[in-house]
KEKEMAR-988822 format. One line per 4 residues: number of its first residue (from 1); their letters; for each residue x, y, z negated of N, C-alpha, C. Coordinates in pm, 1 decimal. Layout:
REM KEKEMAR-988822
NUM> a> X,Y,Z,X,Y,Z,X,Y,Z; ...
//
This chain:
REM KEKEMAR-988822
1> xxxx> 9431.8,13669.6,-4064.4,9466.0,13674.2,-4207.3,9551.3,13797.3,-4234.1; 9514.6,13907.2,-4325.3,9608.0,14018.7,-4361.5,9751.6,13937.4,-4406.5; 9843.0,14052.5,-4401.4,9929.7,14037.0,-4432.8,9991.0,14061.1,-4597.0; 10012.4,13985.1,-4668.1,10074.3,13964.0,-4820.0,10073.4,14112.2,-4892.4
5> xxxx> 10015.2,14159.3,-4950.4,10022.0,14279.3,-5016.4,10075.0,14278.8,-5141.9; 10193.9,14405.1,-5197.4,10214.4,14412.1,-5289.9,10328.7,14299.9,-5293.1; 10450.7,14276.8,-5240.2,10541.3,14197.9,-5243.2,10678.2,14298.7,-5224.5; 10734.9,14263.1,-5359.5,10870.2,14394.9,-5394.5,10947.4,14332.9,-5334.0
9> xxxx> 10992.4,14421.3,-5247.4,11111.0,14370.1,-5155.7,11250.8,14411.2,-5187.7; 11291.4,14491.4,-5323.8,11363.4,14569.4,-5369.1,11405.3,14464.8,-5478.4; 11355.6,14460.2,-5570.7,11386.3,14392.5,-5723.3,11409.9,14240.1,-5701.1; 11510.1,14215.0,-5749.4,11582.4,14084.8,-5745.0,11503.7,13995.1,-5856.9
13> xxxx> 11462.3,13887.9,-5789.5,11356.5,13754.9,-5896.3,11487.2,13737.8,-6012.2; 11396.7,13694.6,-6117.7,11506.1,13695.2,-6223.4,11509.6,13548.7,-6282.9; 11446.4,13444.0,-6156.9,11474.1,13312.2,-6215.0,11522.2,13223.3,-6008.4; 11583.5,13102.7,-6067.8,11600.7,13035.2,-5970.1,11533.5,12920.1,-5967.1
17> xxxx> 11485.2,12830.3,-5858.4,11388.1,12696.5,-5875.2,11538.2,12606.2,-5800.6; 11491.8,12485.2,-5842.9,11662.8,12462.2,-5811.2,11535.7,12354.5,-5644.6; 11632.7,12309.4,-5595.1,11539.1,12201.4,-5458.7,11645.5,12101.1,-5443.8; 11639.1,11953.0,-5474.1,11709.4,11836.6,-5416.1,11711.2,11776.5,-5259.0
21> xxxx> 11818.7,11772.8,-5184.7,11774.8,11702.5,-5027.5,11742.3,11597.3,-5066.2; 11676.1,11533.7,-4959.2,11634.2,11364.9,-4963.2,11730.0,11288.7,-4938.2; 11876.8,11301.7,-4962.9,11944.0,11204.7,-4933.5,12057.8,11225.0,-5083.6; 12081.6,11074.3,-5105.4,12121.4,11034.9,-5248.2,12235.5,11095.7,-5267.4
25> xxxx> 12272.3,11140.2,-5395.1,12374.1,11206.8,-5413.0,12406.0,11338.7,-5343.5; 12278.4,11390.2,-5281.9,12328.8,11526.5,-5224.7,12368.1,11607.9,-5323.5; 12375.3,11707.0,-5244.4,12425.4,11838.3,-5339.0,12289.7,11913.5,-5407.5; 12320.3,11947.3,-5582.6,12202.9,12042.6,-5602.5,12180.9,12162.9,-5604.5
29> xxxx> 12103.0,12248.2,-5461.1,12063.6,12404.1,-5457.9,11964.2,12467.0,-5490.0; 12010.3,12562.3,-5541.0,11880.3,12682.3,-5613.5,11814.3,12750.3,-5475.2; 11677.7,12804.2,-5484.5,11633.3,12884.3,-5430.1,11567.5,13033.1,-5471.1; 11540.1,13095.5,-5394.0,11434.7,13184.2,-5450.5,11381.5,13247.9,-5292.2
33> xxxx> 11325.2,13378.4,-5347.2,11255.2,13451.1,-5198.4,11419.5,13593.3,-5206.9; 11435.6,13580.6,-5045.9,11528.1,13684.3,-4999.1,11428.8,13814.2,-5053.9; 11524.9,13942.4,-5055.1,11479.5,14092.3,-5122.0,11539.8,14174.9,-5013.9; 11512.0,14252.9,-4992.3,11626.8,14384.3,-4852.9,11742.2,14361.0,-4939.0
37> xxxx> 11751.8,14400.5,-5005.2,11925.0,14398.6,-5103.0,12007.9,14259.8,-5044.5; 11954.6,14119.7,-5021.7,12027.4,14054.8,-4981.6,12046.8,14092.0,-4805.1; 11949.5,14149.9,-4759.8,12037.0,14212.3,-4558.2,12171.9,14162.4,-4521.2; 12267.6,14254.6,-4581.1,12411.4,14210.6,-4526.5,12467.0,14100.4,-4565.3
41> xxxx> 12427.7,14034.1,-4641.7,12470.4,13892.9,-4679.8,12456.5,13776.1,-4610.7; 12291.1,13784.3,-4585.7,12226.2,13732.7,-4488.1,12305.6,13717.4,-4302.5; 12296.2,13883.5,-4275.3,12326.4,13886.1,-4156.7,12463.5,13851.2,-4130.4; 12627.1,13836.0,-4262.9,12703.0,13806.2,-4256.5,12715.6,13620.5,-4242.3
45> xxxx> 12612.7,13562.3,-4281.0,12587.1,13438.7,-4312.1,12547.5,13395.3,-4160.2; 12432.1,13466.0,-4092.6,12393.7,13437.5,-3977.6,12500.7,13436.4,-3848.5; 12582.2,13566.4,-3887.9,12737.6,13501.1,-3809.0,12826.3,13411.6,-3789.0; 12849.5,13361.6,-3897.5,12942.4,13269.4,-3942.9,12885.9,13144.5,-3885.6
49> xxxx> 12730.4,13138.4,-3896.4,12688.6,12998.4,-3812.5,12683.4,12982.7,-3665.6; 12595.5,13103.6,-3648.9,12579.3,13131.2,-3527.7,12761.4,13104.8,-3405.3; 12874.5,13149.9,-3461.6,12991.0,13156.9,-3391.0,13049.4,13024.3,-3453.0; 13060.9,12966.8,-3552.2,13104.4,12806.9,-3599.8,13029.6,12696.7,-3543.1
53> xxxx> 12880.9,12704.2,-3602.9,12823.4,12601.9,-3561.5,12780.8,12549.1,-3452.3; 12806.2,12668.3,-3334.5,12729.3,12639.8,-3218.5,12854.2,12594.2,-3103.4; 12994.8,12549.7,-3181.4,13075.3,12551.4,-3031.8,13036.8,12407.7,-3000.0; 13017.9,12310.8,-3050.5,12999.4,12176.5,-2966.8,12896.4,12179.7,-2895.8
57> xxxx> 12814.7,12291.8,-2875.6,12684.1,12286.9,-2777.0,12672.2,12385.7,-2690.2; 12768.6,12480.4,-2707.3,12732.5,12616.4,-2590.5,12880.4,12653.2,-2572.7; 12917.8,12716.7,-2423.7,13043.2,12818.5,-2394.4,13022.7,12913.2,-2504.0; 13200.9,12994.5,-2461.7,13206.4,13099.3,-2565.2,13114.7,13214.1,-2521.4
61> xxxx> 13105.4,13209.1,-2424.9,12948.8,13327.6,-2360.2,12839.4,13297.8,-2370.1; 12795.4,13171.9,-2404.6,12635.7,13166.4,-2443.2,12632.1,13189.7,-2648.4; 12804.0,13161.6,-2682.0,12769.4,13188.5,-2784.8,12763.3,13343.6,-2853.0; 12818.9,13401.8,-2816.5,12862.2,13593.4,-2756.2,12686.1,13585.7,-2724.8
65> xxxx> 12623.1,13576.5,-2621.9,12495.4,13584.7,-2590.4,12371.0,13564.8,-2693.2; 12411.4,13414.3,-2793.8,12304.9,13436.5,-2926.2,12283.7,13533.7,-3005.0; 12423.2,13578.9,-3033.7,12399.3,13706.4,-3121.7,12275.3,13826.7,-3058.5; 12264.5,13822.3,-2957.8,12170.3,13933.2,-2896.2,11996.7,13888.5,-2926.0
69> xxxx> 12005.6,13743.2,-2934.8,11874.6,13707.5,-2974.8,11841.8,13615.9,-3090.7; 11942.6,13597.7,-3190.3,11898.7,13566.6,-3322.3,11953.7,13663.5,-3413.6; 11926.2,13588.1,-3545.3,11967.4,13717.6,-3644.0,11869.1,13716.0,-3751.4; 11884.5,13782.2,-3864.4,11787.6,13790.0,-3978.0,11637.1,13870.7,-3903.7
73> xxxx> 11495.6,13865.0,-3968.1,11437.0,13920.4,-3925.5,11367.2,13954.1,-4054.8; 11405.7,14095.2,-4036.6,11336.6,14180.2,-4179.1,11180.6,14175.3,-4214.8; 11106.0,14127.3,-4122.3,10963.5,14143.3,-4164.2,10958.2,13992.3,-4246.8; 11019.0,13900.7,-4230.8,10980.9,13804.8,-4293.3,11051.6,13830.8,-4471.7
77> xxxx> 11141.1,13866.0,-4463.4,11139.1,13912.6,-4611.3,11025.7,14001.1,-4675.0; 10977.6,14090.1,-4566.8,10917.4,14202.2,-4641.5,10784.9,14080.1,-4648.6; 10748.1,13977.3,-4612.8,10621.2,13903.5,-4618.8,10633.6,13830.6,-4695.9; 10772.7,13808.7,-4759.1,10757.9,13723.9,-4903.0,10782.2,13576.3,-4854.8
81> xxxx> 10820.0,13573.2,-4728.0,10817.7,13414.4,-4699.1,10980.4,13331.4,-4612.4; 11053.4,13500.9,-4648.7,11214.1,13400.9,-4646.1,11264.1,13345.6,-4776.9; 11330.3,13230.9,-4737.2,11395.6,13171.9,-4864.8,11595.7,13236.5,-4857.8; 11647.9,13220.3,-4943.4,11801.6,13188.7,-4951.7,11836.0,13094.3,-5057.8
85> xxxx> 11953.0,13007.3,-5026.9,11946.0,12885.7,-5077.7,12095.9,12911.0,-5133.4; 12141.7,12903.8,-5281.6,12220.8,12913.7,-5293.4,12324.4,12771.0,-5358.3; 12433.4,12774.0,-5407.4,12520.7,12677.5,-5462.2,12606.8,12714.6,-5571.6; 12621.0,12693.4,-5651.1,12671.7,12767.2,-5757.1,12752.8,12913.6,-5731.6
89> xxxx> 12637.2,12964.8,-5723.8,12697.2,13111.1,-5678.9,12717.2,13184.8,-5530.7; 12689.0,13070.2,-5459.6,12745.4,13074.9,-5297.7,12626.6,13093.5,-5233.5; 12595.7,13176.0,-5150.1,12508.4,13185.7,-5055.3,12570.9,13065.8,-4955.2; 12466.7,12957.6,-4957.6,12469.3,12842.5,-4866.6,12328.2,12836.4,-4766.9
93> xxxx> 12279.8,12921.6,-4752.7,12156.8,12896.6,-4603.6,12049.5,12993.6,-4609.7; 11987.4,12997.6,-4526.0,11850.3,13070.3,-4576.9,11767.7,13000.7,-4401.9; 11668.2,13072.5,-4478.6,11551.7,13069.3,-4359.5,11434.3,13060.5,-4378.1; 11305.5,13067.0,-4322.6,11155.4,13137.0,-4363.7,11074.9,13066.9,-4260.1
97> xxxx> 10936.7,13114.6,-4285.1,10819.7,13083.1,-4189.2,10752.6,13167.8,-4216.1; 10643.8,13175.2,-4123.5,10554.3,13270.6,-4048.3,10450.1,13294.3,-4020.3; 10360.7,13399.2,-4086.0,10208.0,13364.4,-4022.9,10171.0,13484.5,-3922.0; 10308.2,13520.3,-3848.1,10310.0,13610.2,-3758.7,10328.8,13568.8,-3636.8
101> xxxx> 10287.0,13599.9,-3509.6,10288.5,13518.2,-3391.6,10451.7,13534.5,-3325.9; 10529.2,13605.7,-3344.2,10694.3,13600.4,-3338.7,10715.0,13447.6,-3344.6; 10770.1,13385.6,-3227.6,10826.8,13261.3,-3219.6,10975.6,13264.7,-3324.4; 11097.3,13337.0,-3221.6,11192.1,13376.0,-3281.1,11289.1,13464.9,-3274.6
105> xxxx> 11411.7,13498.2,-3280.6,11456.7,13621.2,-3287.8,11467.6,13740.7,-3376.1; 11597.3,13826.3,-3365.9,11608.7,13897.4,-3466.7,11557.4,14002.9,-3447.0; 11573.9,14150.5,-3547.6,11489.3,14252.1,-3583.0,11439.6,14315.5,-3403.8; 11602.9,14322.9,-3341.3,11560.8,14369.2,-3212.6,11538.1,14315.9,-3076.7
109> xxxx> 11493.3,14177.6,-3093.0,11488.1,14094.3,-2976.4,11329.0,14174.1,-2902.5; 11387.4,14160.1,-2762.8,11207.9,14202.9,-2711.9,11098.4,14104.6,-2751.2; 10957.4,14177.2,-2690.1,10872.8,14086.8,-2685.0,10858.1,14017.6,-2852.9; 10870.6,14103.5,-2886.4,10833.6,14057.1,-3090.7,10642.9,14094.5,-3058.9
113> xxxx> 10607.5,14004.3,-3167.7,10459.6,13982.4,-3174.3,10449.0,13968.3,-3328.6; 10362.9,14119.9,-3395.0,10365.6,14053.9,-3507.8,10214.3,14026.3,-3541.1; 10142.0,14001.9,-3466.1,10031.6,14003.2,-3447.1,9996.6,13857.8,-3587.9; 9872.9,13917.3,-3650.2,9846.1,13759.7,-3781.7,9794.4,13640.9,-3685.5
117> xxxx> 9807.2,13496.8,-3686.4,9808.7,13381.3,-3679.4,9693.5,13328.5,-3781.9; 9579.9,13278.0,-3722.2,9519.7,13192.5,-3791.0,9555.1,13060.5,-3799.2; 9548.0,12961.5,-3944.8,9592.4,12893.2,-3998.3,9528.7,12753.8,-3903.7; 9361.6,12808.5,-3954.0,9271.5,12701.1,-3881.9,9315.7,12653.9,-3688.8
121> xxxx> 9380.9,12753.1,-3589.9,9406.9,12685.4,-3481.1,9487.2,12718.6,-3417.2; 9630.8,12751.5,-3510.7,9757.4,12839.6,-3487.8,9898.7,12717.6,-3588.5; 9953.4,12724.0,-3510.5,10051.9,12645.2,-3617.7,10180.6,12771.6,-3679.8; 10204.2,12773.6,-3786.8,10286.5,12867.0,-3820.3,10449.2,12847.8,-3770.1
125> xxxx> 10490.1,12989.8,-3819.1,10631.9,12958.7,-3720.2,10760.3,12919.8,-3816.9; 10843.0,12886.9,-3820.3,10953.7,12829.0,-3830.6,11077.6,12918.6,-3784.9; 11119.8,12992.5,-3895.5,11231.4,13127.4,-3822.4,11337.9,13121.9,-3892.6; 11427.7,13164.7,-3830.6,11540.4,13253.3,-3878.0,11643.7,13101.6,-3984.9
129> xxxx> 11624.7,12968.1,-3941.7,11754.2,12945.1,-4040.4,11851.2,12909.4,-4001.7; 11963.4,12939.2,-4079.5,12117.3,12955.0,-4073.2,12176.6,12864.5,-4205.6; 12253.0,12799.1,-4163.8,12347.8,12740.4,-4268.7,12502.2,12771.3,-4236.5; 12569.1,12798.1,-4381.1,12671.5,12862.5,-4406.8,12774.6,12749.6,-4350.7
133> xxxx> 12886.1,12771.4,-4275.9,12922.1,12663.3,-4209.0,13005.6,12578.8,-4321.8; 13023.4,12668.4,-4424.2,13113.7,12577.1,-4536.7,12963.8,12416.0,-4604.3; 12846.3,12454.0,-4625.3,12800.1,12381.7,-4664.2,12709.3,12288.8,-4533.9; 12781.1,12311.3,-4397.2,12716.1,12256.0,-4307.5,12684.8,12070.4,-4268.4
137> xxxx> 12586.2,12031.8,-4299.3,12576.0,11861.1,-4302.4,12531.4,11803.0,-4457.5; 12504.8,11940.6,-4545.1,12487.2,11939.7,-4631.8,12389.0,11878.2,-4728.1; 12212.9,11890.4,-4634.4,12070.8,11909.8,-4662.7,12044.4,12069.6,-4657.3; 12127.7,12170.4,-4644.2,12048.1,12251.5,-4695.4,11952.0,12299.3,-4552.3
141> xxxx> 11961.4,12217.4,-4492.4,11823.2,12293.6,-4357.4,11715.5,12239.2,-4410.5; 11706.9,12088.6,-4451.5,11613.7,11973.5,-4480.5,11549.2,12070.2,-4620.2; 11642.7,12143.1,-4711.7,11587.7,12191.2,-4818.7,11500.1,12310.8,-4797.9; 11548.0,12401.2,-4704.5,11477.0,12482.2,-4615.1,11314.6,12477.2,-4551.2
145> xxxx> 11349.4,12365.9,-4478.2,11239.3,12320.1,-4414.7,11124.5,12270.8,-4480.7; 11153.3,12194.8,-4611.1,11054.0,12196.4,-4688.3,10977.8,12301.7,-4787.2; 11058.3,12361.5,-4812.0,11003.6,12467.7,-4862.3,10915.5,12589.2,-4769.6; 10978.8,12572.5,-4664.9,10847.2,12648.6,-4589.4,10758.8,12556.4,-4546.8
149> xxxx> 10743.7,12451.6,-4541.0,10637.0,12341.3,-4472.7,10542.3,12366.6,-4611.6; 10585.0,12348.7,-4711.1,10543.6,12335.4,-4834.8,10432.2,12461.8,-4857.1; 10504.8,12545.9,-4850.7,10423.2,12717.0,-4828.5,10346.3,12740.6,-4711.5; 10364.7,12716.4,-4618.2,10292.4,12754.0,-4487.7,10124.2,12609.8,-4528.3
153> xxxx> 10123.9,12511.1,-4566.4,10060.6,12373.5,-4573.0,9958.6,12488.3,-4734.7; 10021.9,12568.0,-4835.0,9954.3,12639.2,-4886.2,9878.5,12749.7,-4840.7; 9923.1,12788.8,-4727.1,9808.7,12884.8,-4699.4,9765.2,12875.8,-4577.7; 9763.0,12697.1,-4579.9,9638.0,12652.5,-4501.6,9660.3,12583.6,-4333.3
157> xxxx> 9806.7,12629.9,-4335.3,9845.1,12599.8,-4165.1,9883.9,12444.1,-4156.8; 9814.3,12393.3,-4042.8,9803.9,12259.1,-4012.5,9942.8,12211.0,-3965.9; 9993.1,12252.6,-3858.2,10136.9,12248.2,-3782.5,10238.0,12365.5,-3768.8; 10338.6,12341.1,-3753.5,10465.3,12406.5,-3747.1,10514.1,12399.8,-3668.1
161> xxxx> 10561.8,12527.0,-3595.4,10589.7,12554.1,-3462.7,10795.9,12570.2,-3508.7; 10889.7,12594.6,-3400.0,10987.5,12673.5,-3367.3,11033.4,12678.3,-3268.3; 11145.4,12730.4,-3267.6,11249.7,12735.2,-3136.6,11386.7,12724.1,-3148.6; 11410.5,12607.2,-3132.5,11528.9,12526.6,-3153.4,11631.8,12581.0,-3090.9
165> xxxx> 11775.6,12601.2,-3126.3,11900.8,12601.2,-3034.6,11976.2,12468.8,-3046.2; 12029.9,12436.5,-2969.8,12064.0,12288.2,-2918.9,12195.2,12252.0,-3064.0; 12219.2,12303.7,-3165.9,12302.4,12316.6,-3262.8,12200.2,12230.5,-3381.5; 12090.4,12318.2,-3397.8,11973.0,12306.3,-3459.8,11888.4,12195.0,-3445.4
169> xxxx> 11868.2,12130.9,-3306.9,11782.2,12035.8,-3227.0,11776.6,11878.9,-3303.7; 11888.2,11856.0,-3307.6,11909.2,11700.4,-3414.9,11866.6,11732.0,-3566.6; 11865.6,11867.3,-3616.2,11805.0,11841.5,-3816.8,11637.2,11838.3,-3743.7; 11612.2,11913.7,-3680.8,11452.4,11926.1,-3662.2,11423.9,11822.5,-3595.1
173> xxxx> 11489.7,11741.0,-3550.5,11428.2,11634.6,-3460.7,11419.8,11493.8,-3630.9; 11528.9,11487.7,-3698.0,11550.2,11428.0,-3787.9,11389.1,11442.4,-3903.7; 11374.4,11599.4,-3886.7,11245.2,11625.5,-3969.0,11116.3,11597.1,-3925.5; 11111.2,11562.5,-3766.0,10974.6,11525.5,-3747.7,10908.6,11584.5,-3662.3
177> xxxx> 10960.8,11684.3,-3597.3,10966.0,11787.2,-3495.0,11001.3,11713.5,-3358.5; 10919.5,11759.0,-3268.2,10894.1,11692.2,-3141.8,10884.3,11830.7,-3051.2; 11015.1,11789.4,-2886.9,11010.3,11919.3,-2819.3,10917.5,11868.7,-2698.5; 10826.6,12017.0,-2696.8,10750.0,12073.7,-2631.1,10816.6,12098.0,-2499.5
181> xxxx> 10917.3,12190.9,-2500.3,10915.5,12254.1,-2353.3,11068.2,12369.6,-2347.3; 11153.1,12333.9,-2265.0,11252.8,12393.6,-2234.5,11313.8,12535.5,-2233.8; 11345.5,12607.6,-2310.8,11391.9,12748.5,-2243.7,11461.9,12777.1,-2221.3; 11517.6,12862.1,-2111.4,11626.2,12907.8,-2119.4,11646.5,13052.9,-2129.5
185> xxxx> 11702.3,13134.1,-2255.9,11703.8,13250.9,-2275.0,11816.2,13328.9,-2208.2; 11819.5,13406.3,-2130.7,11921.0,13502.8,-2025.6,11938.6,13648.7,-2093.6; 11894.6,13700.6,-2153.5,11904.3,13831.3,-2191.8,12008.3,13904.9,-2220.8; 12073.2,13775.2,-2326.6,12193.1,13807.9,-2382.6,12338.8,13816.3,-2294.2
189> xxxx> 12322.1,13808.6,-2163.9,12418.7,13816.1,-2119.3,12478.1,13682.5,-2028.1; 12412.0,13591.2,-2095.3,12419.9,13429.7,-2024.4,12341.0,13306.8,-2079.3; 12294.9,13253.6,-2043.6,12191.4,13146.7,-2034.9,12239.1,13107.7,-2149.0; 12124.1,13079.7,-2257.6,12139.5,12954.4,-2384.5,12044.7,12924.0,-2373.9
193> xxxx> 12040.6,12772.2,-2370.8,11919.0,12651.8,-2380.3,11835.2,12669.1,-2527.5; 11703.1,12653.1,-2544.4,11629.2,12632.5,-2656.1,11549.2,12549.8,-2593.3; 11488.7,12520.0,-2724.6,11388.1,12422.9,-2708.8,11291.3,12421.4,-2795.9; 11155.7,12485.6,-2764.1,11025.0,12474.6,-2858.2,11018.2,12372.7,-2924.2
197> xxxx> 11008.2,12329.3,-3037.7,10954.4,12246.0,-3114.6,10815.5,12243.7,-3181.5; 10736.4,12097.7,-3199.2,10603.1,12123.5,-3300.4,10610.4,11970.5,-3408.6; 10513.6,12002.1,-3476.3,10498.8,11902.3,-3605.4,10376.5,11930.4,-3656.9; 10323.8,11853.8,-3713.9,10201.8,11826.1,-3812.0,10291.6,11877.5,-3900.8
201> xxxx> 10156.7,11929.1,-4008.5,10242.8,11977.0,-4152.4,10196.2,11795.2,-4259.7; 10310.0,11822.4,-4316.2,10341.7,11694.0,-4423.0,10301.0,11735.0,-4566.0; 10192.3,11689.4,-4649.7,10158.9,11757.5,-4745.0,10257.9,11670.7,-4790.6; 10390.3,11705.7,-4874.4,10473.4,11685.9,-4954.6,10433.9,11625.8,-5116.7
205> xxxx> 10383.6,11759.6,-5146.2,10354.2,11726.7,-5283.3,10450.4,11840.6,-5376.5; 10557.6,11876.0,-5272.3,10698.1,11970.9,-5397.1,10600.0,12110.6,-5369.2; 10643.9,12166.5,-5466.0,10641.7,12312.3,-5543.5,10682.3,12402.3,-5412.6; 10691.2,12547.3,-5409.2,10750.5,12611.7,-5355.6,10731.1,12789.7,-5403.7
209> xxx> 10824.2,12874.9,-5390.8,10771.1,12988.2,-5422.5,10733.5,13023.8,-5287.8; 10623.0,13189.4,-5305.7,10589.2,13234.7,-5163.9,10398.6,13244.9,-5168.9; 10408.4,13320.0,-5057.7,10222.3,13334.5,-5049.7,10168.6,13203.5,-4984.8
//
């Protein structure tokens, strides 16, 4: 499948779709599609989780070590298929999916594949999300996750792939996501555990922006 043509990665959308979690009385967040202009926001956001959220599951050296292999990944903005999730005003999460064979990892992790993914016997990927640790326990992964299940289930992909960090492992397991198979990533300097995840896609029924 080509890749999305004609998607301004510059000009800021000039409306918001708002998305409810499934749990009562959550909180209500806007979405839209990330632009390059949001980059440093993003990648400031991806810190803050990445070094908060991850101490009940990794040393301070496997968490020093994520930074080397997560992170925003610019092609998925430029494909029109990251989200950012905001709160009255607050950048509270983001994250995207994929009809690129890239499991996960940021702009400079090795072994990037951006090779296109067919829908018919490829499950799409599941990348890049981060929640802001102030709105953490929030829904906003659950709000995330649907919105790319939602989009990826539009252009046709049966299942949904990712690659879990053990921080991450309980919302995706909560969503329906079942692990595959163990990794352990070394690159960064010291071992952090992941864990492949897969799922059937859930025709929902909600809206979503995106190709």
């Amino acid at each position: 499948m080509p890749a999305q043509a004609g998607v301004d990665t510059h000009a800021r959308p000039q409306r918001f779709r708002e998305a409810r979690t499934a749990r009562p009385g959550a909180v209500m967040f806007a979405h839209r599609l990330a632009v390059l202009a949001d980059r440093p926001a993003l990648e400031e956001l991806a810190g803050a989780a990445i070094d908060q959220l991850q101490r009940d599951y990794l040393q301070p050296d496997q968490i020093a070590a994520s930074r080397a292999i997560m992170g925003v990944d610019t092609q998925l903005i430029q494909d029109g298929t990251y989200f950012v999730v905001h709160h009255e005003g607050r950048l509270a999460g983001c994250g995207g999916w994929s009809r690129r064979a890239t499991l996960y990892g940021g702009d400079e992790i090795a072994g990037r594949n951006d090779s296109m993914l067919d829908p018919a016997v490829d499950a799409a990927r599941i990348r890049a999300m981060y929640t802001h640790p102030r709105f953490a326990r929030r829904g906003v992964g659950r709000v995330v996750l649907s919105l790319c299940e939602a989009a990826a289930a539009a252009a046709g992909f049966q299942r949904l792939e990712l690659m879990a960090t053990m921080a991450g492992q309980p919302l995706y397991t909560s969503y329906g996501f079942a692990p595959v198979e163990r990794v352990d990533h070394a690159s960064g300097g010291a071992i952090v555990p992941l864990v492949r995840m897969v799922k059937p896609v859930t025709r929902r029924g909600a809206s979503s922006d995106g190709p």
